[in-house]
C-alpha positions as CSV (number, residue, x, y, z in Angstrom):
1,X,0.0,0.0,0.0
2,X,1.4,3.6,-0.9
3,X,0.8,6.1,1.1
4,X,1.3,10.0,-0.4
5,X,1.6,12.9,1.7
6,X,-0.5,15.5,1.1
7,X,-1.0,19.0,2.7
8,X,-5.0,19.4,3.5
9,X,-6.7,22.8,3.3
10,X,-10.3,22.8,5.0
11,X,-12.0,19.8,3.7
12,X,-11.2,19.6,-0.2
13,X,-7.9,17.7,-1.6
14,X,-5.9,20.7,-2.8
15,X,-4.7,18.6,-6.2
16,X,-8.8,18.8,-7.4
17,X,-10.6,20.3,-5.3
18,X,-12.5,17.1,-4.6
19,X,-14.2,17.2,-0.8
20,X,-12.4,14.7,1.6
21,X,-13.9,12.7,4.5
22,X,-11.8,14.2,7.0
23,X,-9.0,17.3,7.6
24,X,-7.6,16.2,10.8
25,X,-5.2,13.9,9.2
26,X,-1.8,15.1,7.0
27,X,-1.4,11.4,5.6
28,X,-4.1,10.6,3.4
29,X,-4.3,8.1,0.5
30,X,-5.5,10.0,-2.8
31,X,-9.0,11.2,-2.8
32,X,-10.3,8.3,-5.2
33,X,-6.9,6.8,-6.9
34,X,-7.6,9.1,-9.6
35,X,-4.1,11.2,-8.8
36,X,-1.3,11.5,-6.9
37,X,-1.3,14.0,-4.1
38,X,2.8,14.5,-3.5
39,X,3.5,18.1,-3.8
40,X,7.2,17.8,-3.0
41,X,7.7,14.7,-5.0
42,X,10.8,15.1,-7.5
43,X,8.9,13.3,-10.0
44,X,7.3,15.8,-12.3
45,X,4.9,13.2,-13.5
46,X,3.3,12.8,-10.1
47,X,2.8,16.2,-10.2
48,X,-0.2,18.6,-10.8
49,X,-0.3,21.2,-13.5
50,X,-0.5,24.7,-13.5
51,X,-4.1,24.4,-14.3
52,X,-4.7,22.1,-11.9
53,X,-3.0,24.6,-9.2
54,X,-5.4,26.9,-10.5
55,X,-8.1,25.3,-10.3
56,X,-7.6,24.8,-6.8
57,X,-6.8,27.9,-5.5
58,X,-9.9,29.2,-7.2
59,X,-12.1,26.3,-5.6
60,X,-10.6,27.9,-1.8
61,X,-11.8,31.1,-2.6
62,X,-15.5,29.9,-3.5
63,X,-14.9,28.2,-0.2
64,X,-13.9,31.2,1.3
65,X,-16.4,33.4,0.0
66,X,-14.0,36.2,-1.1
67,X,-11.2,36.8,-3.6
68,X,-8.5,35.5,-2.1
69,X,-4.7,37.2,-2.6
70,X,-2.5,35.2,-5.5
71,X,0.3,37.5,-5.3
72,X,1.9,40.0,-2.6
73,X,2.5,42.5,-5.2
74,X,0.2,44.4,-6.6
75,X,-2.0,44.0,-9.7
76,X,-1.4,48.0,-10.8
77,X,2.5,48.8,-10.3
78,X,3.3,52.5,-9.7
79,X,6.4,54.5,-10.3
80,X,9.4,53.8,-9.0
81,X,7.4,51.2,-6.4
82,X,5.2,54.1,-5.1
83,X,2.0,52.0,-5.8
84,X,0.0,55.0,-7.2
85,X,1.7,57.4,-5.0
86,X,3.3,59.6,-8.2
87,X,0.5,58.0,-11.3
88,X,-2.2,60.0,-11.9
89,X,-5.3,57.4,-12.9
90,X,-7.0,58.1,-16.0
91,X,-9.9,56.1,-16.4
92,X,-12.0,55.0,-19.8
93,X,-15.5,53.7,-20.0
94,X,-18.2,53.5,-22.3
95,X,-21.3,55.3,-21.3
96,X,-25.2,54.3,-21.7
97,X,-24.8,55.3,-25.3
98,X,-21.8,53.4,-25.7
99,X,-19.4,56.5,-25.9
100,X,-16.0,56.0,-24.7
101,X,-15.8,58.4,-21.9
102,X,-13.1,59.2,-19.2
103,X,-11.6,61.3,-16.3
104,X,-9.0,61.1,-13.7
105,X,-10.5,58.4,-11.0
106,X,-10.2,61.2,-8.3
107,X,-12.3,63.4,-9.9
108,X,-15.2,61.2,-11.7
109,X,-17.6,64.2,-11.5
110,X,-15.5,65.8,-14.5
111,X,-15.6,63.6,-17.1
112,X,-15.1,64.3,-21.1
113,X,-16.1,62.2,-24.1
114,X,-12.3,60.3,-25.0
115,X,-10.0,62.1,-28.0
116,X,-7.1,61.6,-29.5
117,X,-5.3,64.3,-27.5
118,X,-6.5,62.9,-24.4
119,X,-5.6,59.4,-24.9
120,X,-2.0,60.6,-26.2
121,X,-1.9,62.4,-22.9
122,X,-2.2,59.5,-21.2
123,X,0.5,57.4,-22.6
124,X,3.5,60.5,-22.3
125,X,5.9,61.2,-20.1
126,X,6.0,64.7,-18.5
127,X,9.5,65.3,-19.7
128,X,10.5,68.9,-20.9
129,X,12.2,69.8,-24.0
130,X,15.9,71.1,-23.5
131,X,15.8,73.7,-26.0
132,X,11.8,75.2,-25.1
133,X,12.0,74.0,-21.7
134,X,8.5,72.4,-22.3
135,X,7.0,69.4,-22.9
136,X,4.2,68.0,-25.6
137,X,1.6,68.8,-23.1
138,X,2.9,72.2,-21.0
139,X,0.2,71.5,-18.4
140,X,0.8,67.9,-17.7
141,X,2.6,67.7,-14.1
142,X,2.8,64.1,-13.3
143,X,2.7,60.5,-15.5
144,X,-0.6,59.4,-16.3
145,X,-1.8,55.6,-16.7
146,X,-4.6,54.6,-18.9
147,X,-7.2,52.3,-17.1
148,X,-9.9,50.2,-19.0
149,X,-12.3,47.5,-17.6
150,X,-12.3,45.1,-20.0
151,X,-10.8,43.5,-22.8
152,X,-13.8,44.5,-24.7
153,X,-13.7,48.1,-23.7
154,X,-10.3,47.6,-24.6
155,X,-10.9,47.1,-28.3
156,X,-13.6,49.9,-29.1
157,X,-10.7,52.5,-27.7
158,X,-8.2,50.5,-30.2
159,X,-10.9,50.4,-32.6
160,X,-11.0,54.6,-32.1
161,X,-7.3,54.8,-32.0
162,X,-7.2,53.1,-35.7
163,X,-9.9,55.3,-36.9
164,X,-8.3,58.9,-35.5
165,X,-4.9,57.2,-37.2
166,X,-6.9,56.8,-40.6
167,X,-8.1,60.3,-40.6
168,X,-5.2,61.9,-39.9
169,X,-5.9,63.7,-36.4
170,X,-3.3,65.5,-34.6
171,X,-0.8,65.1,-37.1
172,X,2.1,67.5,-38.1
173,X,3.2,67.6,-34.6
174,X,6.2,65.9,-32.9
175,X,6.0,62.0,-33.5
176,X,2.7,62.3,-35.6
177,X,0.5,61.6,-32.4
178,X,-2.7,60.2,-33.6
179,X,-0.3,57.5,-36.3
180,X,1.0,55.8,-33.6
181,X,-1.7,55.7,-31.3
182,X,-2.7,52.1,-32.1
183,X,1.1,51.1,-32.5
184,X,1.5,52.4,-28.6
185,X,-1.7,50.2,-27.6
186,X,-1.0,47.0,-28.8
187,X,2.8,47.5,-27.6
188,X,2.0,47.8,-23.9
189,X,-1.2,44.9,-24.0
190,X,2.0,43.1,-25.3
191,X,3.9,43.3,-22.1
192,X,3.7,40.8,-19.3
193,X,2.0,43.4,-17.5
194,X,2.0,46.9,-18.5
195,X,2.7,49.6,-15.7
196,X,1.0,52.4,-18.2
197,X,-2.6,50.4,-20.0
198,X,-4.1,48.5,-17.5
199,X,-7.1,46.4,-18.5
200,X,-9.0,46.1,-14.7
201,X,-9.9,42.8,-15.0
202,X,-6.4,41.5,-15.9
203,X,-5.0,43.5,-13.0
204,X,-7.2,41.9,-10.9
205,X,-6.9,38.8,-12.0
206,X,-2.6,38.7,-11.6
207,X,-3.3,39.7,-7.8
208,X,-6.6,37.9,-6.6
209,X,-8.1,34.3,-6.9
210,X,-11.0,35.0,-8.3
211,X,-13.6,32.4,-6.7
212,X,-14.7,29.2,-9.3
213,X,-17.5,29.6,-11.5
214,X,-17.0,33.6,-12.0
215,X,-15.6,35.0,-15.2
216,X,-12.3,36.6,-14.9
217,X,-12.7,38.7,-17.9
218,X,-16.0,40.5,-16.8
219,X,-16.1,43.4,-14.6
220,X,-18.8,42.6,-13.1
221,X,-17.7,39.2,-11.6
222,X,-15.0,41.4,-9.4
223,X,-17.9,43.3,-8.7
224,X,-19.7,40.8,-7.7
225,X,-17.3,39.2,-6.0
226,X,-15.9,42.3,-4.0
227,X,-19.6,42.9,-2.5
228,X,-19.7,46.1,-4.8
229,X,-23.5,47.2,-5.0
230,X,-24.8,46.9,-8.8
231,X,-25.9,50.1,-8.7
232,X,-22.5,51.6,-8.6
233,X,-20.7,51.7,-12.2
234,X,-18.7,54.1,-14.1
235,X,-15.9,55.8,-12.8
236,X,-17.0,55.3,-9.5
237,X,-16.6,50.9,-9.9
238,X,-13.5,51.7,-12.1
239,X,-11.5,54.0,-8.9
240,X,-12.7,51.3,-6.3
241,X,-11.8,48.3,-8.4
242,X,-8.1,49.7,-9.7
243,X,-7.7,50.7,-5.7
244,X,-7.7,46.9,-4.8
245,X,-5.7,46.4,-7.5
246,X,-3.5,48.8,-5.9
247,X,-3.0,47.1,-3.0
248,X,0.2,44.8,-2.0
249,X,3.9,45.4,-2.2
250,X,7.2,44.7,-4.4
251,X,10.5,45.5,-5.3
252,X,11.3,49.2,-5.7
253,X,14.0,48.2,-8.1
254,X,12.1,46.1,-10.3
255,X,8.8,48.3,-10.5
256,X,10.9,51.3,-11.3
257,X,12.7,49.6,-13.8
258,X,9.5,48.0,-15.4
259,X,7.8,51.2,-15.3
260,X,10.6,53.8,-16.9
261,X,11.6,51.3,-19.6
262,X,8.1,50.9,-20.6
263,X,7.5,54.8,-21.0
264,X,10.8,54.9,-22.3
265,X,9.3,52.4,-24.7
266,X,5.9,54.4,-25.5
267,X,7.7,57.6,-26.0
268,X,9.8,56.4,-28.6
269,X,7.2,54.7,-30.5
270,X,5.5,58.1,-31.0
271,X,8.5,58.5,-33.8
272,X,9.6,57.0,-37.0
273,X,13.3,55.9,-38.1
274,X,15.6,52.7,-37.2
275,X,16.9,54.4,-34.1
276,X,12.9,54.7,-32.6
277,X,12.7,51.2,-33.9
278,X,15.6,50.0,-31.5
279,X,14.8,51.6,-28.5
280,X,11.2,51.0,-28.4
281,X,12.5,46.7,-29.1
282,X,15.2,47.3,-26.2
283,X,13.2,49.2,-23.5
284,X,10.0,47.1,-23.9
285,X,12.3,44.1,-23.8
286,X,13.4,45.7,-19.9
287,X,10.0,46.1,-19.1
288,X,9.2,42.6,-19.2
289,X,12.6,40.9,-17.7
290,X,11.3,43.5,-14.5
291,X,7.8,42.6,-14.8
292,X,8.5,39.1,-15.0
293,X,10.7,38.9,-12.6
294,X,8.5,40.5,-10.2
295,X,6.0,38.0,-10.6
296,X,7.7,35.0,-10.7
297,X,9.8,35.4,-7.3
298,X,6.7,36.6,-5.8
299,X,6.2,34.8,-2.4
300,X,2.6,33.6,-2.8
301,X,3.4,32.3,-6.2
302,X,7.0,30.6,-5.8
303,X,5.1,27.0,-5.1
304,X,3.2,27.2,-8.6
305,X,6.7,28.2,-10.4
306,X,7.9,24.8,-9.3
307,X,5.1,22.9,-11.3
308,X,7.4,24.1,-14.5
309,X,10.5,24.5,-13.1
310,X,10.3,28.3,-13.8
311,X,11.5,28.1,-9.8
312,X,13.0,25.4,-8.3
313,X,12.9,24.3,-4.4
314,X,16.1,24.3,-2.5
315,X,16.8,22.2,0.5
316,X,20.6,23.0,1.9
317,X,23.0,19.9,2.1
318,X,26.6,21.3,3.4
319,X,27.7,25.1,3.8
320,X,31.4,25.8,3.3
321,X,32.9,29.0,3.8
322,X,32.6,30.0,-0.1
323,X,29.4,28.2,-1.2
324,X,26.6,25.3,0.1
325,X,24.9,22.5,-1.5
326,X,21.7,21.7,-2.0
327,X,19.1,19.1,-3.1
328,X,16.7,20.7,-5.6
329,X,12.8,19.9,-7.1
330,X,12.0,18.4,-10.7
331,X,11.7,19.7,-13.2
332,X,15.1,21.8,-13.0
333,X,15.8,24.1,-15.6
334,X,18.6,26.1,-14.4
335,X,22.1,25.6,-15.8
336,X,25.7,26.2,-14.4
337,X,27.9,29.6,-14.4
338,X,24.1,31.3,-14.6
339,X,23.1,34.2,-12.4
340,X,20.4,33.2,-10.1
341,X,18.0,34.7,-7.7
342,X,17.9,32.7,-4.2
343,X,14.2,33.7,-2.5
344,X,13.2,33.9,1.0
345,X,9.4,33.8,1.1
346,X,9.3,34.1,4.7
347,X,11.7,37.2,4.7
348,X,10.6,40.5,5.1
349,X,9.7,43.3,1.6
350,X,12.8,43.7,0.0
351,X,15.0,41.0,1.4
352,X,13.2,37.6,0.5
353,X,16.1,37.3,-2.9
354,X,19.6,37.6,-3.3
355,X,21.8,37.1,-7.0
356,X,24.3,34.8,-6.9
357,X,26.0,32.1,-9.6
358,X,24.7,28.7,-10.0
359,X,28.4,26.6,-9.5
360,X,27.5,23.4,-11.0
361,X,25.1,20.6,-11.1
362,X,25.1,16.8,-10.2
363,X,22.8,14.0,-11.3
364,X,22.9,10.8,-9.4
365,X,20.2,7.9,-9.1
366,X,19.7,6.8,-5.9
367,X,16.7,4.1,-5.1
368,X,16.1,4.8,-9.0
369,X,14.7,7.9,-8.6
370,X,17.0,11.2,-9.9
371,X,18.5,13.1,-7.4
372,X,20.1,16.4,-8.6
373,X,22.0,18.4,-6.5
374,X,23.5,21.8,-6.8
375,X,26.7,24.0,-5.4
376,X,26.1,27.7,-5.4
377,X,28.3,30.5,-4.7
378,X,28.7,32.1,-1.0
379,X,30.3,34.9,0.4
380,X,32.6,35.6,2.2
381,X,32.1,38.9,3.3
382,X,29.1,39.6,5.6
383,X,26.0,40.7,3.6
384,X,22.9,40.1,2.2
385,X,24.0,36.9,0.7
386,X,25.6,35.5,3.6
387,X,22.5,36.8,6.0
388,X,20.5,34.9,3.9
389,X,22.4,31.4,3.6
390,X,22.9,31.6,7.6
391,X,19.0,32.6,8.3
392,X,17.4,29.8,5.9
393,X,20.6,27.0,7.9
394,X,18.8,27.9,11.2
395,X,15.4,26.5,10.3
396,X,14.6,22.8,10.1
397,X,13.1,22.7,6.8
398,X,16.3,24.8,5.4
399,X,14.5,25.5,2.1
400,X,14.4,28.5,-0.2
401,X,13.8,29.3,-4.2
402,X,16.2,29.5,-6.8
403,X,15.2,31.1,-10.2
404,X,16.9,32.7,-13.3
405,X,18.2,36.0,-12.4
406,X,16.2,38.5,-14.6
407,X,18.8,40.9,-17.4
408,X,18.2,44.6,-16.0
409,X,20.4,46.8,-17.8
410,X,20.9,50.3,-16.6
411,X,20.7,51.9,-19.8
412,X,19.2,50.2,-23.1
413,X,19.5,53.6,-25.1
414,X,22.9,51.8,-26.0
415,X,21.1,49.5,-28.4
416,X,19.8,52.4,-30.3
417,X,23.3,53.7,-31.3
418,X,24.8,50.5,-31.5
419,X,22.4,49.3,-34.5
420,X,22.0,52.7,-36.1
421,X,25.5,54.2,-35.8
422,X,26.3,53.2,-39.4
423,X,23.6,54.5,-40.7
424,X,23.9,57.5,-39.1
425,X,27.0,57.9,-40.2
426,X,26.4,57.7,-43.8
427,X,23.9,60.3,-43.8
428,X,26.3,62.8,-41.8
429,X,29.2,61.2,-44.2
430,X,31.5,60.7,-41.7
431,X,33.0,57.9,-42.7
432,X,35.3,57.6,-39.1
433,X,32.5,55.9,-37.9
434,X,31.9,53.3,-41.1
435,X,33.9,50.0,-40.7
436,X,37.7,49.7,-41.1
437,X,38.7,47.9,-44.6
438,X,39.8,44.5,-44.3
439,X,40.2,41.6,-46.9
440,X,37.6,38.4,-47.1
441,X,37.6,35.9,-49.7
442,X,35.1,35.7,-52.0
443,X,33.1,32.7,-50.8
444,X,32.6,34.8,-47.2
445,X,31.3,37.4,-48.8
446,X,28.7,35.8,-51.0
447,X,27.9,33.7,-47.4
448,X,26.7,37.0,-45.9
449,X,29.7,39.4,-44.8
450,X,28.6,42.6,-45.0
451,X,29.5,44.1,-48.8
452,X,30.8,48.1,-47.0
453,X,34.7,48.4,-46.5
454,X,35.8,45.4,-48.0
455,X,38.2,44.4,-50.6
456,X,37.5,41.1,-52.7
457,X,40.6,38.8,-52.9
458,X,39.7,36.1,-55.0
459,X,41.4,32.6,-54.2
């Protein structure tokens, strides 16, 4: 007889859902054979899937009656980690007569039908120009970020975005304004999570459970579900809604970074050219390593990264004065001489991870099942590293997270005039900057070296 360990939570098995007999016991046998129960098994295949996970954490919160958290960050980031403290909420919404509408969300009582300008104004950064000393909109203090409901709502402003594009509105002005307009939306619904369009019910839906047998995607299932009367809509659902969605905590670093590389990102997009091209690929690029990364070593949802081996479970072996080993979950998917993040969940905002190098791996079978252990680099110096490694070897349990470590670089406007200097340099002709003559032979040439500054030499 096998007997699986499982982890109960109420009265339902959390692999299914499936109600149990009992809850007072922590050794049960599976609910009806159907599936094994082992959450820390090192056999993916006894494992559940993500959508089983899912699943169940949805089936606690019908239990529970409520919404129940499925991250500690946030659904909305703000600026620089301020969760809304320096973002000014603009807020979009059709109306009875299914007119986009919108307003700031502290001030629903002055609301305006949506225009190009408006909507422009909303995806801009409040920078000035050096030479005027002003920016595209003089009056605009602080960064604004689009909120819609829905998906749906969602499309009818794309869907007015395309048409103001078609007719030409706005134009002649710096970056052709109403052109780009639909370029800019689809861009940031393209991110991971966008810190500057939020669609509500996505927001919500990255930070809350949503109980089972509600629809995500509707508005009015987080309305429902939040005990929000039906008689309240509009503006008024939209600021209460995007509040809770406001709610939790992250890393300063990683929302800042997320948040100024995706405006970075927007702004560039309002212009034409190769060099516009580049920056908007590199800074949106930055926006999603931080927005990822954010949501992947989140503490409520380092279990589920484990399913996939997007995160894998540390438990420490041996500590030596330079590095420790550890056993580690299935599936693992990190490799050696990588950066790595080491997670805390049970450390306090802003000290739960740690970078650090992945040392090597090593396989062995024991009892035929895999074992895989790893070595990972110390220090030797007191710090955050080595305050981590000696808090987690004090506990019994002596487990953390490892994941990749996410590629933040401090500037990406590098790219730009990396990939465009050339070019550049030929309309300025200044040929300092073109490549230096060197001879290929012929058959490297016709293989794809580039045809500028070269001599042929024929064999």
């Amino acid at each position: 007889m096998v007997i699986l360990r499982v982890v109960v939570r109420g009265s339902r098995c959390r692999m299914c859902g499936t109600r149990l007999a009992t809850d007072t016991s922590a050794v049960l046998r599976a609910c009806n054979s159907a599936h094994p129960h082992d959450m820390t098994t090192t056999d993916p295949k006894r494992g559940m899937t993500i959508a089983q996970y899912d699943a169940a954490r949805r089936a606690d919160a019908r239990d529970a009656g409520t919404p129940m958290r499925r991250t500690r960050a946030p659904g909305i980031f703000g600026q620089g980690g301020a969760v809304g403290g320096s973002v000014d909420d603009v807020g979009v919404w059709a109306d009875g007569r299914g007119t986009l509408r919108t307003c700031l969300l502290g001030e629903p009582g002055r609301s305006a039908r949506l225009t190009a300008r408006l909507l422009d104004k909303a995806l801009v950064m409040p920078e000035k120009d050096k030479e005027s000393g002003s920016g595209v909109y003089p009056d605009l203090e602080r960064p604004r970020r689009l909120v819609v409901p829905d998906d749906a709502t969602m499309r009818r402003v794309i869907g007015a975005a395309e048409a103001w594009a078609r007719r030409g509105v706005g134009t002649g002005g710096a970056g052709d304004m109403a052109r780009s307009l639909p370029f800019r939306l689809h861009l940031a619904l393209g991110l991971v999570a966008s810190t500057r369009v939020v669609v509500l019910t996505r927001a919500l839906s990255r930070s809350f459970w949503l109980p089972a047998g509600l629809d995500g995607g509707v508005l009015a299932s987080w309305q429902r579900a939040f005990g929000v009367p039906p008689s309240e809509g509009g503006p008024g659902l939209l600021g209460y809604l995007a509040k809770r969605a406001r709610d939790g905590s992250t890393s300063t670093t990683w929302a800042g970074h997320a948040f100024r590389s995706e405006s970075a990102a927007l702004t560039a997009a309002r212009f034409r050219g190769l060099r516009a091209a580049v920056t908007v690929y590199g800074r949106a690029a930055a926006a999603d390593a931080a927005t990822r990364a954010i949501l992947t070593a989140d503490p409520l949802l380092l279990e589920r990264g484990t399913l996939d081996g997007t995160v894998s479970r540390l438990r420490m072996l041996n500590l030596y004065e330079d590095s420790f080993t550890a056993s580690v979950s299935l599936p693992f998917r990190l490799r050696p001489g990588k950066q790595v993040l080491l997670v805390d969940p049970r450390a306090g905002d802003g000290d739960e991870w740690v970078e650090t190098t992945l040392l090597s791996v090593h396989v062995e079978t024991v009892a035929g099942r895999d074992l895989v252990t790893v070595r990972v680099a110390g220090a030797t110096r007191k710090g955050r590293l080595s305050r981590l490694i000696e808090t987690v070897a004090q506990r019994p349990a002596r487990e953390l997270y490892v994941m990749d470590a996410p590629y933040l670089p401090f500037r990406t406007d590098t790219l730009a005039t990396r990939w465009t200097q050339r070019a550049e340099a030929r309309r300025a002709g200044d040929a300092a900057l073109g490549l230096a003559a060197r001879e290929v032979p012929l058959d490297v040439l016709i293989a794809g070296a580039p045809e500028e500054g070269l001599a042929i030499v024929e064999k």
